[in-house]
C-alpha positions, -999 to 999 in steps of 0.1 A, spaced: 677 150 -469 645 137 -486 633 164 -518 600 168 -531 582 178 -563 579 220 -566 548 218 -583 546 218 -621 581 227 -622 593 193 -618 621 209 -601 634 181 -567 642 206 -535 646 194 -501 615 194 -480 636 216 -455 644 247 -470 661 277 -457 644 310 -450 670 341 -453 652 372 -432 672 368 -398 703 371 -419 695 410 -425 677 435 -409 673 412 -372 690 424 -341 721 400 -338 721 390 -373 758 383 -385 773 382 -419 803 357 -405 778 332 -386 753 336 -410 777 320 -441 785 292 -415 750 285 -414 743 284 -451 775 262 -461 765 237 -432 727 235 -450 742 228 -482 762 201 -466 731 187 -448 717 190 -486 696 217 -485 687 231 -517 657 257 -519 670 289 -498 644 315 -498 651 355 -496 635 390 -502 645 421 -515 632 439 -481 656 415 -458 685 443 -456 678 463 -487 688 434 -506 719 420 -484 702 386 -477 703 387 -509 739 394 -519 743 362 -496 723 339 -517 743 349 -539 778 345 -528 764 312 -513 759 299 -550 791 308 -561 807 285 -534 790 258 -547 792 262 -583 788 220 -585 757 219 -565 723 231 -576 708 255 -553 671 271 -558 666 304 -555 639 326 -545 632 360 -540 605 384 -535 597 422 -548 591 444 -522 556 467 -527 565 498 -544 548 517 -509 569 492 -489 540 486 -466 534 454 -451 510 433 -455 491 447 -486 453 460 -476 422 462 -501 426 498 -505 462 497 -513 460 497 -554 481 483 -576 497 512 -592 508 516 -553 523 482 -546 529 467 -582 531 489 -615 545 472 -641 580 492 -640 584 482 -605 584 443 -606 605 447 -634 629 471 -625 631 446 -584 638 419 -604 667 432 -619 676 444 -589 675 411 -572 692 394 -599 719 424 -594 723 412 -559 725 379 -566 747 384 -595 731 361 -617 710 359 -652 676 342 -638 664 337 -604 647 299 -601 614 319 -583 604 356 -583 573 361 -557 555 395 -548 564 397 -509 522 409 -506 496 399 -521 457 414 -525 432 396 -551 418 426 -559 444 435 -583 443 393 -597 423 408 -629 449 432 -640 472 428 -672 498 452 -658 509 424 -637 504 397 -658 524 409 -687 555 419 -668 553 385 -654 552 367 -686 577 392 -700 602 384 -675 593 348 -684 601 352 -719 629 372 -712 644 344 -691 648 363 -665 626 340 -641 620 309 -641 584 304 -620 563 334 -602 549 335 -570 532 350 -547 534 352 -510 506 352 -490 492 381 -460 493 366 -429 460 346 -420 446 349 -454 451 313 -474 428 320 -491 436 357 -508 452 345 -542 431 319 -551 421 345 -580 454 349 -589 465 317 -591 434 308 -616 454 332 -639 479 304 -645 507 320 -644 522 316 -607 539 284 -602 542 290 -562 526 300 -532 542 310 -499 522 305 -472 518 303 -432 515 268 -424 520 255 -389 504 234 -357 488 268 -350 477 279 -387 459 249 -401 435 276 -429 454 265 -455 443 229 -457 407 240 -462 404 252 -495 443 267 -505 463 232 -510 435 218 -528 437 241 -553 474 239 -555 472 198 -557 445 204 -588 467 226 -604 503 217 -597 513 248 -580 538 243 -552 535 250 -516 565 268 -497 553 267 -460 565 297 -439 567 305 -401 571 268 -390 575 283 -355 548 308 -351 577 334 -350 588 312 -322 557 303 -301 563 265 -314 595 260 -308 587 262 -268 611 289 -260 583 319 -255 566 322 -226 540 350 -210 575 362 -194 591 369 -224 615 400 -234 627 406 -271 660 429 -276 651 465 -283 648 467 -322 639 428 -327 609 428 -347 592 402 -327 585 427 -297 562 445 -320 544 410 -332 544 397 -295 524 427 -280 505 416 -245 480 405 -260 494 379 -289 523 366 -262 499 355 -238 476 342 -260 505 322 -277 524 309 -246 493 295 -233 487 279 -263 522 264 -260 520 256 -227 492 233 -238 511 217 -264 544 207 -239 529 176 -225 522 162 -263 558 163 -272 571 131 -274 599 119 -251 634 126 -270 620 154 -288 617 191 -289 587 209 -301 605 226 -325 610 189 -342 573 182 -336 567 214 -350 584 207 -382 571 170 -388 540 179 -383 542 201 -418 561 174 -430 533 149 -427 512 171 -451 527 161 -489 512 193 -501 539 205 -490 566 210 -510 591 225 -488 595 246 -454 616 277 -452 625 281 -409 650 305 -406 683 294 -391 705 316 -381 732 300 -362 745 262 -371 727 242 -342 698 253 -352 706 240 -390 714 210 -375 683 206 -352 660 214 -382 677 190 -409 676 161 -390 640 161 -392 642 152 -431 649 114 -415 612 98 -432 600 91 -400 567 96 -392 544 111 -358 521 88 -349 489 88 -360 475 93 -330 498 125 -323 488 140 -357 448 138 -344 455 154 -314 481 182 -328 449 185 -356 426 202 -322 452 229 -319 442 247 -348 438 282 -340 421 303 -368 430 342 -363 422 371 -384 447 401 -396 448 432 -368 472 462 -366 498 441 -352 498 408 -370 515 421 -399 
């Protein structure tokens, strides 16, 4: 496993990280096969395993945690996210801050999270949504740099809405978040334009998210596809984002080279980019672990690949589904 610099934190974590949300609150998610999964990425030597309050009312969480405690000789990152106090997703211009972020709240998450987790600091503390129109307000600011001085957190972040790179630039210029989350794959190319230029400038480290476009890149949803009752992705994958998305795919199968899935191109293709500090797939079953490690070999898509993946940029904009 190959690590990279998190920003001005110095800190090394694996380029592949581990994103926590199927472990709670997704149809099929199991406790047993999920702690299976987690102990095989620390052998593969992952270190930067990402989780939210909002994935199970805090039981992704609890898993984190118990994951750290079985390796009490390995240094594993953690990161966590406070839920909007009006738990809606993503945040929207007229949602105000004294809605989704009073002071109290972040504070009185984080020591939830910490709870969970059973520990004294959390490595990274992000908001789970994010609007720049509160990026001006000391509420925010000074519980962050309370729970800094408190030692509570080590670096603060923020994760961004869906298909808006660029709402947070303003907070970021505040200096005081070490991290951005962002979506970052074949499909969602934004953030190159002005986001991780801003982060290179500054030193403020890049988690990409949703590798797979929720599982369009990884080749396995097609115009045909059924979710589970209850699986979140049936009410992401409406008619009119799963056709759209398959026959984007579709276009994408003959570029994948020969003795390799898309899900691998999928992944090296963020890899490639060195703002990148790390990718969080999810993984919820051990293959998949293994399938997504092995990437973090230092080999390279040719150059020629990475021009043509480059014209599958598709630039969307937030609607009621997207999320």
């Amino acid at each position: 496993m190959h690590t990279r610099t998190f920003g001005r934190t110095g800190w090394k974590v694996s380029e592949i990280g581990y994103g926590m949300w199927g472990m709670a609150g997704w149809k099929g998610s199991d406790d047993s096969e999920s702690e299976k999964s987690l102990d095989l990425a620390v052998e593969q030597g992952v270190t930067f395993f990402d989780t939210a309050w909002g994935y199970g009312e805090g039981h992704s969480e609890r898993l984190l945690g118990n994951l750290v405690r079985r390796n009490p000789n390995k240094k594993l990152f953690t990161a966590s996210k406070i839920p909007p106090k009006n738990f809606c997703w993503p945040a929207k211009p007229e949602y105000t801050l004294e809605e989704s972020y009073p002071a109290s709240h972040i504070v009185e998450y984080t020591e939830k999270t910490l709870a969970n987790l059973g520990m004294e600091q959390i490595d990274l503390m992000q908001f789970h949504t994010w609007d720049d129109g509160w990026a001006g307000r000391e509420e925010w600011q000074r519980a962050v740099e309370d729970l800094k001085k408190a030692g509570k957190v080590a670096a603060m972040g923020i994760s961004m809405n869906r298909w808006e790179p660029e709402n947070g630039i303003r907070a970021l210029k505040t200096g005081l978040l070490d991290a951005v989350q962002v979506i970052y794959n074949i499909f969602d190319q934004a953030p190159e334009d002005v986001l991780f230029p801003y982060c290179r400038e500054h030193g403020i480290a890049v988690i990409a998210r949703v590798p797979f476009d929720e599982g369009t890149l990884t080749g396995n949803i097609t115009r045909q596809t059924v979710f589970p009752k209850g699986d979140w992705r049936g009410t992401y994958f409406v008619p009119e984002n799963l056709n759209a998305s398959a026959d984007r795919a579709d276009r994408l199968r003959p570029l994948v080279p020969a003795g390799m899935t898309m899900a691998e191109m999928a992944l090296r293709f963020i890899l490639e980019n060195r703002d990148v500090a790390t990718i969080i797939p999810g993984m919820r079953k051990p293959r998949n672990v293994l399938a997504n490690t092995a990437t973090s070999d230092g080999h390279r898509l040719q150059a020629d690949l990475m021009q043509t993946l480059k014209k599958h940029r598709w630039d969307r904009v937030p609607t009621a589904w997207s999320q």
